[in-house]
C-alpha positions as CSV (number, residue, x, y, z in Angstrom):
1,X,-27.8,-50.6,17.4
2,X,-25.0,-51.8,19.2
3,X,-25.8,-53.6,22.5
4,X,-23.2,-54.9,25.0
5,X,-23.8,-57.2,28.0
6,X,-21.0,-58.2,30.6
7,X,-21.0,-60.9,32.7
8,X,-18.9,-62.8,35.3
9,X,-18.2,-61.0,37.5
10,X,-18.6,-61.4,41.5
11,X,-17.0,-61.9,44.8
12,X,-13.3,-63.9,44.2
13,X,-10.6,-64.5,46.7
14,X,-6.7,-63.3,45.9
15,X,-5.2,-65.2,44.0
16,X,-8.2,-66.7,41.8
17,X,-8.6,-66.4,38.2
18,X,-11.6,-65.3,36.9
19,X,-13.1,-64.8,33.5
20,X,-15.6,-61.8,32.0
21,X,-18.1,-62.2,28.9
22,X,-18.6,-59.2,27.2
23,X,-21.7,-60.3,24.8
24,X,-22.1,-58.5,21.4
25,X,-25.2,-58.2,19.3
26,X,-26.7,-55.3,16.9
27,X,-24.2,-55.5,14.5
28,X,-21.6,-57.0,12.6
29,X,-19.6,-58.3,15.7
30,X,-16.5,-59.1,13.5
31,X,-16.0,-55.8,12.2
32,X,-15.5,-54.0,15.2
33,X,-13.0,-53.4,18.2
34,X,-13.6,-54.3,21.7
35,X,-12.1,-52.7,24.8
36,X,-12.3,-53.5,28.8
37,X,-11.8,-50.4,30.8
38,X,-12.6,-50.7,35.3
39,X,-13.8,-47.9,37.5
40,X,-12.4,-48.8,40.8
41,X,-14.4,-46.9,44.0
42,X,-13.2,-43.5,44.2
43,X,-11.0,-43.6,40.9
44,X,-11.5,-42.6,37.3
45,X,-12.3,-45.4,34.8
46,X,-8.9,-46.8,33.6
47,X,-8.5,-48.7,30.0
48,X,-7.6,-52.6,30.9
49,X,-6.9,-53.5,27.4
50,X,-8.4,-53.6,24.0
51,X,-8.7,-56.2,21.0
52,X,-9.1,-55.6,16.9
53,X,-11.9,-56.8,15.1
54,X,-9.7,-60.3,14.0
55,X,-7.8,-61.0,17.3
56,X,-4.5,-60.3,15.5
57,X,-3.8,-57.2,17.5
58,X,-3.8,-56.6,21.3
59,X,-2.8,-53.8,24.1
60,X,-2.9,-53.3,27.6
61,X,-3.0,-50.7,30.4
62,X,0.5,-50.1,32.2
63,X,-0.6,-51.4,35.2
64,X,-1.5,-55.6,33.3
65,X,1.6,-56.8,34.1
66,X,0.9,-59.8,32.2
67,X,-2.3,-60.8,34.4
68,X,-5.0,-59.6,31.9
69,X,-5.8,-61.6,28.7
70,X,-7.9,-60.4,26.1
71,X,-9.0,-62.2,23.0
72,X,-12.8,-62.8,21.2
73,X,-14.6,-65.3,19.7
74,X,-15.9,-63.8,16.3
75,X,-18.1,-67.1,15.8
76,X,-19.9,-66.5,19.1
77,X,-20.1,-62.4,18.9
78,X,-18.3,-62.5,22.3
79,X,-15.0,-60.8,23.9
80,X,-13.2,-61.8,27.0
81,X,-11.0,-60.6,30.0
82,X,-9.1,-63.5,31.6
83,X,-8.0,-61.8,34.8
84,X,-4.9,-64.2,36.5
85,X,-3.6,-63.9,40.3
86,X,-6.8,-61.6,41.6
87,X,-5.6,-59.0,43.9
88,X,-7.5,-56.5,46.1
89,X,-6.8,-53.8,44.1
90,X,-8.6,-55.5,40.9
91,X,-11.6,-55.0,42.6
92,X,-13.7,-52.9,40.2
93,X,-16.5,-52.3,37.7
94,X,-15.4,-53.4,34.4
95,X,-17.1,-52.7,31.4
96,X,-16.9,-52.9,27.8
97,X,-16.8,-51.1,24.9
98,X,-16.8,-51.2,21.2
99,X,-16.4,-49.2,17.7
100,X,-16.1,-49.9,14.5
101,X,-12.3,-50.9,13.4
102,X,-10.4,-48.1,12.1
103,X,-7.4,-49.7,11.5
104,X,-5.6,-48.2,14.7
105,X,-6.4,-50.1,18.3
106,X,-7.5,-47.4,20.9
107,X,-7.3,-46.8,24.9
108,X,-8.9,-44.0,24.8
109,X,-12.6,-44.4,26.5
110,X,-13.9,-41.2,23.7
111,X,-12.6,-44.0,21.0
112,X,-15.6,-45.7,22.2
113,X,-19.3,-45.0,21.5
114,X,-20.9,-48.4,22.5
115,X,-20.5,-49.7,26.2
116,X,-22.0,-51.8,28.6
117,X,-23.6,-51.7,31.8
118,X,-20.6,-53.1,33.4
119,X,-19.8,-56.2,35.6
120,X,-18.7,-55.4,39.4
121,X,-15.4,-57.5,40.4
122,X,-14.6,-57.9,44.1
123,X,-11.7,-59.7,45.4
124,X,-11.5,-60.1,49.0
125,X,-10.9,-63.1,51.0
């Protein structure tokens, strides 16, 4: 089965950059989706943005604003989130999540039936 571990996460100051792992193993890596989604305190898990099984294909919540990148490293079953110009309100638990690629890129969290524990992201200075 499908196991997901994030990692990188931590205390940042605004401003900083800061990258998150998302480690794949169980299956077939390259045939799958993968997704980043954040659960802020007090706020329902938002999608963050979400990358097709080749890289070819990317999307992002409204809120990105061009300071999220996503991509994967199929050789190394691992997905990223590159996270630019850290603000407070970043801070967050952001997990991810993964299903098989079915030819349409999802941002729905039911699209997803494999997740992670998540990685907790603080930015304060």
């Amino acid at each position: 089965q499908v196991q997901l571990v994030e990692t990188g996460g931590g205390l940042v100051q605004p401003g900083n950059s800061l990258r998150l792992s998302c480690a794949f193993s169980g299956r077939t890596f390259g045939v799958y989706a993968v997704a980043w989604f954040r659960q802020a305190p007090g706020k329902e898990r938002e999608f963050v943005a979400a990358i097709n099984w080749n890289g070819a294909l990317v999307t992002y919540g409204d809120f990105v604003k061009g300071r999220f990148t996503i991509s994967r490293d199929n050789a190394n079953n691992t997905a990223y989130l590159r996270i630019y110009v850290l603000k407070p309100g970043d801070t967050a638990i952001y997990y991810c999540a993964a299903a098989p690629w079915t030819g349409v890129l999802q941002i729905q969290e039911s699209a997803y039936e494999n997740w992670g524990q998540g990685t907790q992201v603080t930015v304060s200075s």
